[in-house]
N, C-alpha and C positions, 0 to 999 in steps of 0.2 A: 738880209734885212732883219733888224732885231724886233724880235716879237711884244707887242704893248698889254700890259697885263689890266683888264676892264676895271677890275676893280679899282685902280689907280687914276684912271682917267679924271679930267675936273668935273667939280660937282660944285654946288652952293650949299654952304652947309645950313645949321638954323637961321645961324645970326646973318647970314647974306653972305656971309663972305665964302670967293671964289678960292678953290683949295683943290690940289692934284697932290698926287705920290701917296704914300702911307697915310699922309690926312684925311684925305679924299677914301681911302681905303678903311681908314676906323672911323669917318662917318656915314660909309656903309653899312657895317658890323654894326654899329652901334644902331643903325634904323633897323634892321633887323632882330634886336634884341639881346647881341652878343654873340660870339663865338660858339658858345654852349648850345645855345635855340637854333643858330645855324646848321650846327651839325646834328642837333636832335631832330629838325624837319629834314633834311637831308637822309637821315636812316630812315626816318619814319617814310618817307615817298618809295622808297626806292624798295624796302619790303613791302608796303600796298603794292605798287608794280608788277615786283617778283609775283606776289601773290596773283594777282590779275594774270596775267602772263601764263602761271601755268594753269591756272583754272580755262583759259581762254585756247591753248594750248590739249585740255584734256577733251574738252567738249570737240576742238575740230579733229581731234582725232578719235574719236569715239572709245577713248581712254574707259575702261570702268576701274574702280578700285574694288579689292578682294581683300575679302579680311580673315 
């Protein structure tokens, strides 16, 4: 079974109109603010995360740092 890629799925774009494939796809992108803001919130989470993660990581394991 071939796999359906979400972003593609139909959507109604501003003006009403019903739209799948790549359209549906760059009126994603474009609610979003572009490709650039997408992948800039994208690194931006995923370092908050990491960071969380090991801070959350130090404390259960009763981690200290030495300097």
């Amino acid at each position: 079974m071939k796999k359906q890629d979400s972003w593609c799925t139909p959507i109604r774009s501003k003006n009403g109109n019903r739209v799948s494939g790549g359209a549906a796809r760059n009126v994603r992108i474009a609610a979003l603010g572009g490709l650039d803001t997408i992948i800039e919130n994208v690194v931006r989470n995923a370092v908050e995360k990491a960071f969380l993660d090991a801070n959350t990581a130090v404390r259960k394991n009763n981690l200290k740092l030495v300097s």
